[in-house]
Each structure stands twice: as C-alpha cells, then as structure tokens.
C-alpha positions in Angstrom: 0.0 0.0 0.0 2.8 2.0 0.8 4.5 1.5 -2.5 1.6 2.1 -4.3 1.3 5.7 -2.2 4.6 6.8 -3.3 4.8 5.9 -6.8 1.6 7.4 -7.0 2.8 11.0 -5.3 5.8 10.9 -7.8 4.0 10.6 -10.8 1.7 13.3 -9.7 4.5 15.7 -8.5 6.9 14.7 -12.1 3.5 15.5 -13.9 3.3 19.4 -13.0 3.5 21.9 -15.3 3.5 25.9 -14.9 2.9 27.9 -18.3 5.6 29.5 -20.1 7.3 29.7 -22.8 11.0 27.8 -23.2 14.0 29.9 -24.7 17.5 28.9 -25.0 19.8 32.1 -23.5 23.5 31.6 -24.4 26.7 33.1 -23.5 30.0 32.7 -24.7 32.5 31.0 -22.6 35.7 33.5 -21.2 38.8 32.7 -19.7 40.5 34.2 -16.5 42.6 36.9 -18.1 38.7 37.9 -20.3 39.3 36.4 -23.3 36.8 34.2 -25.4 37.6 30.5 -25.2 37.5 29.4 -28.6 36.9 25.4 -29.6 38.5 23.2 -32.4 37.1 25.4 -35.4 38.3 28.8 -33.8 34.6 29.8 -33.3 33.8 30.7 -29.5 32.4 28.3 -26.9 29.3 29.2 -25.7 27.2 28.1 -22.1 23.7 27.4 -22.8 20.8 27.4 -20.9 16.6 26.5 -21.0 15.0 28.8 -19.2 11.1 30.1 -18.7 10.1 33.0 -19.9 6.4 33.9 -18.6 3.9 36.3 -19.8 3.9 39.9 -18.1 0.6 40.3 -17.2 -0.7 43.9 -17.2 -3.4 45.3 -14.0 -4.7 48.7 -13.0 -2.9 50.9 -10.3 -3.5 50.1 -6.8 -4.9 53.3 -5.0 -3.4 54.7 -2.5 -5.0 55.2 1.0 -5.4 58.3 2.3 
C-alpha cells in the first residue's frame, strides 16, 4: 500500500506543469585573463541554458489610501 502511495505521489508531482514559454539564453565562454575560449574550429564556446520565460501580465494601479 505504501509503494503504491509513493509511486503514485511521484508521478503526480513529475507530472506538473506551470505555463511558459522555453527559450535557449547563451553566453560565450571567457577565460581568467577575459578572453573568449574558442573550440577546435576557432569559433567561441558558448554556455547554454533553458529557461522560462512567462507572460507579463498587465493590472490597473493600486490606490493609495489616504
């Protein structure tokens, strides 16, 4: 029963999903001294990353309390 209680919480918890969008962000790769690390064809390494971008959503301005 047990097993059947955590396999079922994993697959619920592996399951979520938040909207947004995905979009790759890269940077190139630089050594100590500042300089671009560059790989076997001399073009520059890059680190790249997945990331979520959400929608901004737009709302009326709070009043302020007198």
């Amino acid at each position: 029963m047990k097993n059947l209680l955590i396999t079922l919480c994993l697959l619920l918890s592996s399951t979520a999903f938040a909207g947004g969008e995905m979009k790759e962000v890269c940077h190139d790769k630089v050594d100590k001294a500042g300089k671009p690390v560059l790989d076997k064809a001399g073009k520059p390494k890059q680190d790249c990353k997945k990331i979520k971008v959400h929608k901004k959503l737009e709302g009326t301005e709070v009043p302020v309390k007198k």
